[in-house]
PyMOL Python script that loads the backbone (N, CA, C, O; Angstrom):
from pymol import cmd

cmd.read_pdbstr("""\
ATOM      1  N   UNK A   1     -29.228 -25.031 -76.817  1.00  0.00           N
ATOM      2  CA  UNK A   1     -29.978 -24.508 -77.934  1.00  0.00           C
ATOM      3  C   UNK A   1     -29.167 -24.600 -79.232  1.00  0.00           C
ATOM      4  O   UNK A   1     -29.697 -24.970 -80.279  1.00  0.00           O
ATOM      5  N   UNK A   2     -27.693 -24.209 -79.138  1.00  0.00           N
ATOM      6  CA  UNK A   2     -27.308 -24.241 -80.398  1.00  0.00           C
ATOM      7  C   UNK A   2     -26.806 -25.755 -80.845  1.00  0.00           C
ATOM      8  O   UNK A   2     -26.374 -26.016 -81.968  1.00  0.00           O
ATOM      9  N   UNK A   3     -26.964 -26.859 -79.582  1.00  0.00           N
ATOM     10  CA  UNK A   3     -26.567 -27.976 -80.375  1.00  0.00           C
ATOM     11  C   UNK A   3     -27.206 -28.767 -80.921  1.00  0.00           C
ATOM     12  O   UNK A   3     -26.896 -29.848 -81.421  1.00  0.00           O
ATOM     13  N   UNK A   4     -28.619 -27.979 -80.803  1.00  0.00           N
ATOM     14  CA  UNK A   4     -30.323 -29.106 -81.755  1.00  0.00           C
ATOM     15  C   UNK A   4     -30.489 -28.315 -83.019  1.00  0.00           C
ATOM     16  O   UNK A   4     -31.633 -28.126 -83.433  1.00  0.00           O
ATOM     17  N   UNK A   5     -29.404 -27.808 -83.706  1.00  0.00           N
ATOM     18  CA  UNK A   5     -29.526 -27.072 -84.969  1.00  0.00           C
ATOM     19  C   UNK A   5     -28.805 -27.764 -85.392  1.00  0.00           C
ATOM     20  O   UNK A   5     -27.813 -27.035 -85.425  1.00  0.00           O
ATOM     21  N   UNK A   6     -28.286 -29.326 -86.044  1.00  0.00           N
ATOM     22  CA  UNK A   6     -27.890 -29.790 -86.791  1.00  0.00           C
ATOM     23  C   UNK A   6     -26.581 -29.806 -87.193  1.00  0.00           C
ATOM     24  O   UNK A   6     -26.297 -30.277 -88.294  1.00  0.00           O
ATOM     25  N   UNK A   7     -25.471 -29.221 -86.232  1.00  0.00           N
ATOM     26  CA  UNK A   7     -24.337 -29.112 -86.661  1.00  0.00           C
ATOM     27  C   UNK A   7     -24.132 -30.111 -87.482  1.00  0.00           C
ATOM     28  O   UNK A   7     -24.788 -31.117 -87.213  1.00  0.00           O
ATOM     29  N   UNK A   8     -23.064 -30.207 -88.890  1.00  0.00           N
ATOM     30  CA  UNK A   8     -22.276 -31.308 -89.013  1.00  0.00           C
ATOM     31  C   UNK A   8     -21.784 -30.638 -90.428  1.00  0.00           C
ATOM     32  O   UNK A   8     -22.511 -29.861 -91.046  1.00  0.00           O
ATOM     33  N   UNK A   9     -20.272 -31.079 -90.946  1.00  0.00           N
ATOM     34  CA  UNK A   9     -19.734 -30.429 -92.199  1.00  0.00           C
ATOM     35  C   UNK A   9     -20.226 -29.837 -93.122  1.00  0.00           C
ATOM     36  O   UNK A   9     -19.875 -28.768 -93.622  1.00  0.00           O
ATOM     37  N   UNK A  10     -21.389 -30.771 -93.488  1.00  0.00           N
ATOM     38  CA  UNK A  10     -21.936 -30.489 -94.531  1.00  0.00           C
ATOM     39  C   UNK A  10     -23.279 -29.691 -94.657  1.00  0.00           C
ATOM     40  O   UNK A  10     -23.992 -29.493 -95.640  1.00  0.00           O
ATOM     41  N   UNK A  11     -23.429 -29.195 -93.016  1.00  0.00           N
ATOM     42  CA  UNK A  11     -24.266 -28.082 -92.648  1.00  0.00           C
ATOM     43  C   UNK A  11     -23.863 -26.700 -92.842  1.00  0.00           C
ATOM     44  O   UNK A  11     -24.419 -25.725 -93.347  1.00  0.00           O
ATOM     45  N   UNK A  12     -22.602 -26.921 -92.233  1.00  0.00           N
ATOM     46  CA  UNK A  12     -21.367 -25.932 -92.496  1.00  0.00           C
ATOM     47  C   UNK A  12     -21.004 -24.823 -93.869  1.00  0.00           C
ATOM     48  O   UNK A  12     -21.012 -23.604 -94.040  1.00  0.00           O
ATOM     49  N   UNK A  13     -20.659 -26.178 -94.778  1.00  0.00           N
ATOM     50  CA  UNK A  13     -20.248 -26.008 -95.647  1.00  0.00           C
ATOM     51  C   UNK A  13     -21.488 -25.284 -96.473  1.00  0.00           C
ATOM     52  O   UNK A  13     -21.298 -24.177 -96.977  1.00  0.00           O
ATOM     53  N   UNK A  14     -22.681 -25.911 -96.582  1.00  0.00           N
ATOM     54  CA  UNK A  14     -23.801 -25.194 -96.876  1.00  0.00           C
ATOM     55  C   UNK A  14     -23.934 -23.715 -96.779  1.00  0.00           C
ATOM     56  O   UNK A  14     -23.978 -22.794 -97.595  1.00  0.00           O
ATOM     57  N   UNK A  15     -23.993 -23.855 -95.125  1.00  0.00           N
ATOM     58  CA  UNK A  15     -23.657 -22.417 -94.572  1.00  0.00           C
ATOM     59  C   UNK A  15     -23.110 -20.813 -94.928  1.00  0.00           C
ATOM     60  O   UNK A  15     -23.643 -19.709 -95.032  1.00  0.00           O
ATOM     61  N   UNK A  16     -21.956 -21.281 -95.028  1.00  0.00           N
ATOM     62  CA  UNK A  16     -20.641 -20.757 -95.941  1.00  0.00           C
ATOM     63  C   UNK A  16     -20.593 -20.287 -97.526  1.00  0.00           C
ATOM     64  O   UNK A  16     -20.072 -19.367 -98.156  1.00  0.00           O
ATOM     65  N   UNK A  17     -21.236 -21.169 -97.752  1.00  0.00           N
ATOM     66  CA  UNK A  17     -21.562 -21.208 -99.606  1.00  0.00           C
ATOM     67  C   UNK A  17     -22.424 -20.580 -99.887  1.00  0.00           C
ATOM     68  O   UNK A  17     -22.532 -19.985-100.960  1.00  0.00           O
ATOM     69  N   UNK A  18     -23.767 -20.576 -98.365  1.00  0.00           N
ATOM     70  CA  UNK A  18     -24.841 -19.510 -99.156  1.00  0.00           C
ATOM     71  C   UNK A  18     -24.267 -18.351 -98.722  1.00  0.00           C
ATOM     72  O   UNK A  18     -24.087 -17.513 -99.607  1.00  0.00           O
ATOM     73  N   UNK A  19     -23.796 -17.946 -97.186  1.00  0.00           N
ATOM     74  CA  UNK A  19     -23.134 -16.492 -97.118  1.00  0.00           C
ATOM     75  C   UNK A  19     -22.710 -15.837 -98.162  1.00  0.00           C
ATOM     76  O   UNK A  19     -23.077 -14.753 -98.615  1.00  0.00           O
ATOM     77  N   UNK A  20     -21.246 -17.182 -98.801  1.00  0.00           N
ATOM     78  CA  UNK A  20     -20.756 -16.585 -99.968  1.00  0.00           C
ATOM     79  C   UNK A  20     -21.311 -15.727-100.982  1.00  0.00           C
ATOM     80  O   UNK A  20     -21.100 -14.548-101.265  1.00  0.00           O
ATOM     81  N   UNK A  21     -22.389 -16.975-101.658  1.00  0.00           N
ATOM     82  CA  UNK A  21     -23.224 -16.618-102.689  1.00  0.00           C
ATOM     83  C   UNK A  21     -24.582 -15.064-102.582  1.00  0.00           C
ATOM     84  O   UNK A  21     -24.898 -14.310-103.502  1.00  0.00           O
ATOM     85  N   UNK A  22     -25.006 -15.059-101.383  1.00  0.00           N
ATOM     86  CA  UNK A  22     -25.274 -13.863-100.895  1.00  0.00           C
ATOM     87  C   UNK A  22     -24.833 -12.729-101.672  1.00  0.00           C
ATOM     88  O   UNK A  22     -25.087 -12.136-102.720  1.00  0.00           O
ATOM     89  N   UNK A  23     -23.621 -12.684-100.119  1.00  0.00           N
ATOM     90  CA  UNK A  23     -22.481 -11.449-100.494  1.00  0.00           C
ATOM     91  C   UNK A  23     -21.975 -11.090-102.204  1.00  0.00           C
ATOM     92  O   UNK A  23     -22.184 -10.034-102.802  1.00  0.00           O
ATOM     93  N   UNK A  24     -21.397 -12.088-102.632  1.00  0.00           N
ATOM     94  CA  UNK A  24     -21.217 -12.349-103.757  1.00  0.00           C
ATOM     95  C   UNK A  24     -22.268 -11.709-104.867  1.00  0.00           C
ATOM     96  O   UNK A  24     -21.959 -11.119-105.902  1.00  0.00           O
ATOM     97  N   UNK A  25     -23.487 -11.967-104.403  1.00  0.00           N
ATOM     98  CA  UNK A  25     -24.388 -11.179-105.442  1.00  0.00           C
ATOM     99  C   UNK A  25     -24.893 -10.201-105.117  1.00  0.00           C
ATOM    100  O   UNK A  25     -25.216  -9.447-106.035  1.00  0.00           O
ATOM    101  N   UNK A  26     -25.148  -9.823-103.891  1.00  0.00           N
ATOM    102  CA  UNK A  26     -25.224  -8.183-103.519  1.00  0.00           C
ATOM    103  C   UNK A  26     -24.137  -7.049-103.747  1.00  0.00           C
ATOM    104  O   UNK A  26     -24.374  -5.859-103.956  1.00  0.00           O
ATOM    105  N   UNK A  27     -22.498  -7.861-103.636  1.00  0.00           N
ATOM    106  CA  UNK A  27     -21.246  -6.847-104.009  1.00  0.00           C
ATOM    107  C   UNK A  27     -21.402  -6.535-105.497  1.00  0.00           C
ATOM    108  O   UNK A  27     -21.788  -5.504-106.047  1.00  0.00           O
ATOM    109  N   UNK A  28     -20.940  -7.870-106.070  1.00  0.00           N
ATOM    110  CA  UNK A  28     -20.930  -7.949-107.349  1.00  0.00           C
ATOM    111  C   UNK A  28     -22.021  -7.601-108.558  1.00  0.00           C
ATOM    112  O   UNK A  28     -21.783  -6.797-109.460  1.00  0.00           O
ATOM    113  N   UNK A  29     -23.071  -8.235-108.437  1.00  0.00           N
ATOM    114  CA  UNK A  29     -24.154  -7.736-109.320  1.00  0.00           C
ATOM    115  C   UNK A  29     -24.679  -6.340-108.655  1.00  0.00           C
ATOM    116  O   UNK A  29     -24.339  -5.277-109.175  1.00  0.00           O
ATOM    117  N   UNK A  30     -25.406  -6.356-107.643  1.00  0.00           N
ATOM    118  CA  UNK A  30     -25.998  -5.283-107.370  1.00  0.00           C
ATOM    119  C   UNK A  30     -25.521  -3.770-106.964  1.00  0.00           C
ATOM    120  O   UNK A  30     -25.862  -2.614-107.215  1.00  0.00           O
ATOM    121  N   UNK A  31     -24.359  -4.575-106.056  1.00  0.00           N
ATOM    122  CA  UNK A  31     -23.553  -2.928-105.933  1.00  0.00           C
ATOM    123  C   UNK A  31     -22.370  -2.662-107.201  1.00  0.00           C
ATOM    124  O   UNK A  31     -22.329  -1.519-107.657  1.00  0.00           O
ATOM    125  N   UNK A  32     -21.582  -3.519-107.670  1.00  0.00           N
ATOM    126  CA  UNK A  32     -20.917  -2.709-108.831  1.00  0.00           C
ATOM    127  C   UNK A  32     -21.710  -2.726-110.337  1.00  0.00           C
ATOM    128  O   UNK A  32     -21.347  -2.022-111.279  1.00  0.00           O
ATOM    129  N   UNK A  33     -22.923  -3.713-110.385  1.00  0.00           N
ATOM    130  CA  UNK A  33     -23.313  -3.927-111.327  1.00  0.00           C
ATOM    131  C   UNK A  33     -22.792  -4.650-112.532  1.00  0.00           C
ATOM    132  O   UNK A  33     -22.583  -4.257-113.680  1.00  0.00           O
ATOM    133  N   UNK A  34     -22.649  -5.740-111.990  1.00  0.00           N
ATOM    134  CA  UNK A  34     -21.682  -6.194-112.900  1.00  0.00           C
ATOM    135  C   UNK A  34     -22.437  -7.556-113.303  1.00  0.00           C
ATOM    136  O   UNK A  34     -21.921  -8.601-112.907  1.00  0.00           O
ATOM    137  N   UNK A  35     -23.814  -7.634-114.186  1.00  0.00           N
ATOM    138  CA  UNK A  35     -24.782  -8.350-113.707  1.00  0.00           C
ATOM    139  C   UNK A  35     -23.988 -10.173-114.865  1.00  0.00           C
ATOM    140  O   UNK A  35     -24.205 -11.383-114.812  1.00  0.00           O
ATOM    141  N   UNK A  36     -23.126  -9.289-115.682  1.00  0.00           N
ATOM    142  CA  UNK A  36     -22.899 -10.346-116.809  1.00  0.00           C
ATOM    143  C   UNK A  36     -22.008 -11.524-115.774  1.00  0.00           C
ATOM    144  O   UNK A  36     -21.853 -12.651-116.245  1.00  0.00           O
ATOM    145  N   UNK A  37     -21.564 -11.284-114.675  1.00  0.00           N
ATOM    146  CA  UNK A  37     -20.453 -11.814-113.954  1.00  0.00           C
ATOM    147  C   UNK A  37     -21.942 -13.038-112.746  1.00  0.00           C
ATOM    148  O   UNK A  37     -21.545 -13.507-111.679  1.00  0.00           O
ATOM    149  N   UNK A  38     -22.875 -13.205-113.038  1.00  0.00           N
ATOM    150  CA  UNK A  38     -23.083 -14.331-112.750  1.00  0.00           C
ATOM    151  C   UNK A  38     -22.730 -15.470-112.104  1.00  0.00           C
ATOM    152  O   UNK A  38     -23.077 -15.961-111.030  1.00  0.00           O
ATOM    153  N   UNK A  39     -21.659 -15.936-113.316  1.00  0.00           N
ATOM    154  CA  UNK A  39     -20.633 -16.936-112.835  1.00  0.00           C
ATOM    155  C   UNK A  39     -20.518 -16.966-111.144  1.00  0.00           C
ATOM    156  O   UNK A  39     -20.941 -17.742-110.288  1.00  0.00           O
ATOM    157  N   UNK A  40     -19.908 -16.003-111.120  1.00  0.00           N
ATOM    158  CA  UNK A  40     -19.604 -15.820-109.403  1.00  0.00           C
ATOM    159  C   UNK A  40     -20.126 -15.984-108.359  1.00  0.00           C
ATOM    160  O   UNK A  40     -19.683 -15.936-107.211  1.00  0.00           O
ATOM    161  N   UNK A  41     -21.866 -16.340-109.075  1.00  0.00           N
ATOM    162  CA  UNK A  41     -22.953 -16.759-108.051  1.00  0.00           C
ATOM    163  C   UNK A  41     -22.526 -17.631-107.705  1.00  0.00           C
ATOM    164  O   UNK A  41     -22.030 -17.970-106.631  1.00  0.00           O
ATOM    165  N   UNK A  42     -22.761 -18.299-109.034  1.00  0.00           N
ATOM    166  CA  UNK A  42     -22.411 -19.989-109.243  1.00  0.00           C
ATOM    167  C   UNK A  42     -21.842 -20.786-108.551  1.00  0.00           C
ATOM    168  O   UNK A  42     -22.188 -21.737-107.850  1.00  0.00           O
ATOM    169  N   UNK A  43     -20.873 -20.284-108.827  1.00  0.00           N
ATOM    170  CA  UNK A  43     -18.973 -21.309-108.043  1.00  0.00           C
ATOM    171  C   UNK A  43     -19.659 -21.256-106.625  1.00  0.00           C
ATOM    172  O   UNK A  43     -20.119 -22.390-106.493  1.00  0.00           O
ATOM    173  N   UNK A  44     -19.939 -20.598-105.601  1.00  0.00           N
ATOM    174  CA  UNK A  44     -20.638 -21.237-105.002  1.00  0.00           C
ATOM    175  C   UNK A  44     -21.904 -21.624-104.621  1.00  0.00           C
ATOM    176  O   UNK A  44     -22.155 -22.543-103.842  1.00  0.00           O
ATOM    177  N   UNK A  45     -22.916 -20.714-105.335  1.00  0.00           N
ATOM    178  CA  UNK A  45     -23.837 -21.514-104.853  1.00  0.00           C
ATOM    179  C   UNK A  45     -24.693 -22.805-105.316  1.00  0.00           C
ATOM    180  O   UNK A  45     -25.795 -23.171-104.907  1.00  0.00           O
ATOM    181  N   UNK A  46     -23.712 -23.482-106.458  1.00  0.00           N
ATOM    182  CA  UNK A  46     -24.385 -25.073-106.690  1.00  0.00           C
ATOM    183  C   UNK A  46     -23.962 -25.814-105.604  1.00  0.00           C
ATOM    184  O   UNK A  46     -24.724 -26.544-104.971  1.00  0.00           O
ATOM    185  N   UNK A  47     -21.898 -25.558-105.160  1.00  0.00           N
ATOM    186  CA  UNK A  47     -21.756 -26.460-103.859  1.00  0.00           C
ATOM    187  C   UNK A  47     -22.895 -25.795-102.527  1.00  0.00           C
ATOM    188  O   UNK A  47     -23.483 -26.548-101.752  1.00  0.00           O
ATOM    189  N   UNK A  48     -22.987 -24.729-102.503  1.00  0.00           N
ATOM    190  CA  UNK A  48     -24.249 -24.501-101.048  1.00  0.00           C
ATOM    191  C   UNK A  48     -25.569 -25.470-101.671  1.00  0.00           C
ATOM    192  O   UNK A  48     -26.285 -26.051-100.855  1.00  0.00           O
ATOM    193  N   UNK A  49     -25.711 -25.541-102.444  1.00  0.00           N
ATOM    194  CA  UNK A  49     -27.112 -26.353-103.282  1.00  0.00           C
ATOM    195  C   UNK A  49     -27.176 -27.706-102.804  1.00  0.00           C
ATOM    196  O   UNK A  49     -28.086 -28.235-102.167  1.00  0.00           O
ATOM    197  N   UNK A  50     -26.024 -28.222-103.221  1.00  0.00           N
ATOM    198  CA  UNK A  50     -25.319 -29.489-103.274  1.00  0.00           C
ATOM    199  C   UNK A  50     -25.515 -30.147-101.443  1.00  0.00           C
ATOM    200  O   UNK A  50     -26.250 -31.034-101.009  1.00  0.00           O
ATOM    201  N   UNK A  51     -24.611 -29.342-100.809  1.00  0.00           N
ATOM    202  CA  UNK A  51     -24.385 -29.783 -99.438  1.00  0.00           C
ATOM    203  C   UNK A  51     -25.765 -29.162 -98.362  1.00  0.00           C
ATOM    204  O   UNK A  51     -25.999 -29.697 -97.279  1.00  0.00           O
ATOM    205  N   UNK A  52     -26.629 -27.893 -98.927  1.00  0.00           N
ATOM    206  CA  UNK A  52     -27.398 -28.306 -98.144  1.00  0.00           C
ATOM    207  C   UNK A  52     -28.716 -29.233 -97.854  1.00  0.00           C
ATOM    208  O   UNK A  52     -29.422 -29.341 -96.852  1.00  0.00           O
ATOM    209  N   UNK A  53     -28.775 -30.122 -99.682  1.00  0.00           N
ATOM    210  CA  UNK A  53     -29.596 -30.950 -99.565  1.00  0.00           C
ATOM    211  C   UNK A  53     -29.145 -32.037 -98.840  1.00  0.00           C
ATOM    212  O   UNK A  53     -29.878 -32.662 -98.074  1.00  0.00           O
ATOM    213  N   UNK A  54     -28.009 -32.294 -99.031  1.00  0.00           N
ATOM    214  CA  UNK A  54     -27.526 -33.893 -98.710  1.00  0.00           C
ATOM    215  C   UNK A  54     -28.017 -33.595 -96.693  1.00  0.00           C
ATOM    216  O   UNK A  54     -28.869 -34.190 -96.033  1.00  0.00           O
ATOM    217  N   UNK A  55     -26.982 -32.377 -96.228  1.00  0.00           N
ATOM    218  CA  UNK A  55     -27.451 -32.209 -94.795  1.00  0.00           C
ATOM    219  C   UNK A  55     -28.882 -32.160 -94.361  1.00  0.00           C
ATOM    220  O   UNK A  55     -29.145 -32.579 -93.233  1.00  0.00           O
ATOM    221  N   UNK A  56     -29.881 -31.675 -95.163  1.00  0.00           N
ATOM    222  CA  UNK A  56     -31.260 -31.396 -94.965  1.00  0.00           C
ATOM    223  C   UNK A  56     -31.834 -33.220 -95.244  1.00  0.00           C
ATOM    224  O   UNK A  56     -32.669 -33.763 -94.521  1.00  0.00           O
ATOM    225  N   UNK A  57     -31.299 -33.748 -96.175  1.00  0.00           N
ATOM    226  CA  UNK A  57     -31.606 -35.272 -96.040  1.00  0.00           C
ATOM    227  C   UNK A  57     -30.844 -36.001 -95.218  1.00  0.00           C
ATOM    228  O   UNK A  57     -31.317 -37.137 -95.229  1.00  0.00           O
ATOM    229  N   UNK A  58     -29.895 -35.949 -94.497  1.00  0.00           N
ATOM    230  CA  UNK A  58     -29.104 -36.592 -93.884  1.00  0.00           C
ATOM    231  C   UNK A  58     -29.778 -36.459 -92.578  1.00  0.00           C
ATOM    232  O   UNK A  58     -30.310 -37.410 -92.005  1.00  0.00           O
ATOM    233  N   UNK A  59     -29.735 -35.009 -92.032  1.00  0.00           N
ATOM    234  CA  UNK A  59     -29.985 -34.915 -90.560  1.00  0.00           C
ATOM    235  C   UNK A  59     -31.059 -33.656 -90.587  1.00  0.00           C
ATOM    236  O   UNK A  59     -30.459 -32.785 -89.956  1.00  0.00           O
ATOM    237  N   UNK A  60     -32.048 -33.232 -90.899  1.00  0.00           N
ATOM    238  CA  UNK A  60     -32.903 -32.450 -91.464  1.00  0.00           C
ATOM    239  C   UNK A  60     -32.503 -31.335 -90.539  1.00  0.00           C
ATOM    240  O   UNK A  60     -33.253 -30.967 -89.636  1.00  0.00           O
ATOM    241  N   UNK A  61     -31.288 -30.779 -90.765  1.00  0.00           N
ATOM    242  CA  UNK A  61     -30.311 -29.571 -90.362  1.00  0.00           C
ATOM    243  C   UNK A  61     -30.938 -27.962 -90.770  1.00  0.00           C
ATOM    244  O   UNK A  61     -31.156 -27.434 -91.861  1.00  0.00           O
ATOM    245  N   UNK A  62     -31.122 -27.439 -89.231  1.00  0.00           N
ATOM    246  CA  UNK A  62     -31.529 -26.195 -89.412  1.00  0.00           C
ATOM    247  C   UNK A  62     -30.652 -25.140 -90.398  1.00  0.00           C
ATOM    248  O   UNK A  62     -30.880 -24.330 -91.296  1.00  0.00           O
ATOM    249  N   UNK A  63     -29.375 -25.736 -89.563  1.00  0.00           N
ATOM    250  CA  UNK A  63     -28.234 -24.867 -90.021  1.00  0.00           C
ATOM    251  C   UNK A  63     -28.178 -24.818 -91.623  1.00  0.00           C
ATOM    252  O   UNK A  63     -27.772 -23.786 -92.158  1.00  0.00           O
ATOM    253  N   UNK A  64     -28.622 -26.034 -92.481  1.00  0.00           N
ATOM    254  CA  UNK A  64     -28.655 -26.330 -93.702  1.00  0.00           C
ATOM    255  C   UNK A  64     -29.889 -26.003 -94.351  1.00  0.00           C
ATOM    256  O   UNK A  64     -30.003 -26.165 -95.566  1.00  0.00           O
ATOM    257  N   UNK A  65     -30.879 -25.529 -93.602  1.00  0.00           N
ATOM    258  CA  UNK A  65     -31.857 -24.673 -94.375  1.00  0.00           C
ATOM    259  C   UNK A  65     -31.125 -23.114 -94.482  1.00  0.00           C
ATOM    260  O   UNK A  65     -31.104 -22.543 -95.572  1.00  0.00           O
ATOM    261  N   UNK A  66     -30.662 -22.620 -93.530  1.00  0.00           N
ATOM    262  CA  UNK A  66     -30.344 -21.033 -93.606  1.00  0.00           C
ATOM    263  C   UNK A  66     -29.254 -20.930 -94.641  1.00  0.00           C
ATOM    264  O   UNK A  66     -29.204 -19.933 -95.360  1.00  0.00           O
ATOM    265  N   UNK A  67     -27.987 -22.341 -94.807  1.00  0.00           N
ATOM    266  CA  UNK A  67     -27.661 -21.958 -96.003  1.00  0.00           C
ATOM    267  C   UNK A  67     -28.208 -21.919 -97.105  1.00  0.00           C
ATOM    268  O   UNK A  67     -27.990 -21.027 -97.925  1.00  0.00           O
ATOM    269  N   UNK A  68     -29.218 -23.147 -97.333  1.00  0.00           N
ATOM    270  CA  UNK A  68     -29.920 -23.068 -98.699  1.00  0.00           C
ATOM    271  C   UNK A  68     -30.625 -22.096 -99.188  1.00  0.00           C
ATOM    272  O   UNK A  68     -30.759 -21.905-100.396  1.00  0.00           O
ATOM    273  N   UNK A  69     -31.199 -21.316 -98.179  1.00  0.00           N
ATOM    274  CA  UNK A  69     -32.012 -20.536 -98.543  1.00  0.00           C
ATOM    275  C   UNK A  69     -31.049 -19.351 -98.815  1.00  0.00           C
ATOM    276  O   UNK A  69     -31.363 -18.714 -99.820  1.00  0.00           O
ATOM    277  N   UNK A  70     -29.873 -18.874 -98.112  1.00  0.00           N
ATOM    278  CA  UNK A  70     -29.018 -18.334 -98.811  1.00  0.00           C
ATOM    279  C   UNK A  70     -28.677 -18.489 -99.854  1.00  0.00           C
ATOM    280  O   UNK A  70     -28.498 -17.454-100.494  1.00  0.00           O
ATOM    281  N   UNK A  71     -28.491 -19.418-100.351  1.00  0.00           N
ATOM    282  CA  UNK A  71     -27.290 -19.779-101.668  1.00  0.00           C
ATOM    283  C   UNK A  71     -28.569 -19.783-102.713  1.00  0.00           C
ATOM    284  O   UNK A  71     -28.377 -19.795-103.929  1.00  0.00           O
ATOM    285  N   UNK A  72     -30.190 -19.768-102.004  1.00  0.00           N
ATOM    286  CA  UNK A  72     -31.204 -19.715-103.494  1.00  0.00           C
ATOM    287  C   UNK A  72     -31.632 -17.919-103.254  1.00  0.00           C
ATOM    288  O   UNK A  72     -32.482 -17.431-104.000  1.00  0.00           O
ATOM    289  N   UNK A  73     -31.022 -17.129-102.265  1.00  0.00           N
ATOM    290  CA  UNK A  73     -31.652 -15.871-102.277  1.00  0.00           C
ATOM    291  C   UNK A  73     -31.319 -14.812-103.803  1.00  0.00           C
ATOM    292  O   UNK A  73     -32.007 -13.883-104.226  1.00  0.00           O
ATOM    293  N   UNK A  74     -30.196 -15.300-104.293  1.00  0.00           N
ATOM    294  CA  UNK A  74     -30.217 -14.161-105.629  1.00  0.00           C
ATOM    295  C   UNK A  74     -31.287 -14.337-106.491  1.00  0.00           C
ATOM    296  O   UNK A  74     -31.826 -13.411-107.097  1.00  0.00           O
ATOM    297  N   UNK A  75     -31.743 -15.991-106.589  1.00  0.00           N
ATOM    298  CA  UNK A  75     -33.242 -15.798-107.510  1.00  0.00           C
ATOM    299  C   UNK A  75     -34.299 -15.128-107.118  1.00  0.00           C
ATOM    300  O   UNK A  75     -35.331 -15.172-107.789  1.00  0.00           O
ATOM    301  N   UNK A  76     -34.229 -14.521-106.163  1.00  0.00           N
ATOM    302  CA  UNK A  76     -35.071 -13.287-105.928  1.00  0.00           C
ATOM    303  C   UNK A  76     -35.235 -12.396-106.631  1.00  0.00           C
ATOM    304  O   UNK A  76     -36.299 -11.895-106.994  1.00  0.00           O
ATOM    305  N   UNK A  77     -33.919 -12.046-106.952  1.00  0.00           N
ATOM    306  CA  UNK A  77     -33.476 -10.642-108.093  1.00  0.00           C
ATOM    307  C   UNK A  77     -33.774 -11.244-109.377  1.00  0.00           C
ATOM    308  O   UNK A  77     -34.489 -10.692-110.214  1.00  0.00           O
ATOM    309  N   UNK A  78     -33.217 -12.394-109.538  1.00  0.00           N
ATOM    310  CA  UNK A  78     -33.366 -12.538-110.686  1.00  0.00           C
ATOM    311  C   UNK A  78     -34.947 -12.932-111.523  1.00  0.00           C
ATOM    312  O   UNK A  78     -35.294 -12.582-112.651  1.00  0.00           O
ATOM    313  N   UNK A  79     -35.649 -13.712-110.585  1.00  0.00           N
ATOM    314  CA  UNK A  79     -36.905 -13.744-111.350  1.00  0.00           C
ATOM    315  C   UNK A  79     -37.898 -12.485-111.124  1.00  0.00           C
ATOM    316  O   UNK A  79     -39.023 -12.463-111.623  1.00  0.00           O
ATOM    317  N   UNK A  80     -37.248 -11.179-110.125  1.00  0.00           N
ATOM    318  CA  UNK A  80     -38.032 -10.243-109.928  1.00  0.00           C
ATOM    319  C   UNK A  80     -37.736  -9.509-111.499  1.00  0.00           C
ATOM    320  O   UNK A  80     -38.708  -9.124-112.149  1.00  0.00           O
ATOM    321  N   UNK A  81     -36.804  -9.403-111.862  1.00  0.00           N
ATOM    322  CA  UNK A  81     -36.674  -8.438-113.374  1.00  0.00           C
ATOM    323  C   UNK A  81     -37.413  -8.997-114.365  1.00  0.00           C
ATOM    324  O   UNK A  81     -37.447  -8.474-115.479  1.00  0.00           O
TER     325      UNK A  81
END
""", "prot")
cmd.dss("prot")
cmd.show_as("cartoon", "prot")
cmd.util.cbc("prot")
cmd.orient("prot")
């Protein structure tokens, strides 16, 4: 089961970048409020952007949807305000 989910680096890396970007905007913006600090989305989530299209075109990687959709979850917040 877990080896028809697309493993491969750049699934990974996706992966990772949206966790990051996640965490990153739930610590940072939402729990200290620190909404001007942005930036911090950023840094990673253009590379989660980046690597989970190429994986989602490369090998149409599960694993590389759950990052993407991570690394696009802060526009939630943001187009909700």
């Amino acid at each position: 089961m877990l080896r028809d989910l697309g493993w491969s680096f750049s699934s990974v890396c996706a992966l990772i970048c949206g966790a990051a970007t996640a965490f990153l905007h739930w610590w940072v913006v939402m729990h200290l409020g620190l909404w001007p600090y942005i930036i911090f989305e950023l840094i990673p989530g253009l590379p989660g952007l980046a690597f989970g299209f190429y994986a989602i075109h490369q090998s149409n990687s599960k694993i590389a949807w759950l990052g993407l959709l991570l690394s696009l979850s802060p526009l939630v917040t943001w187009l909700s305000i």
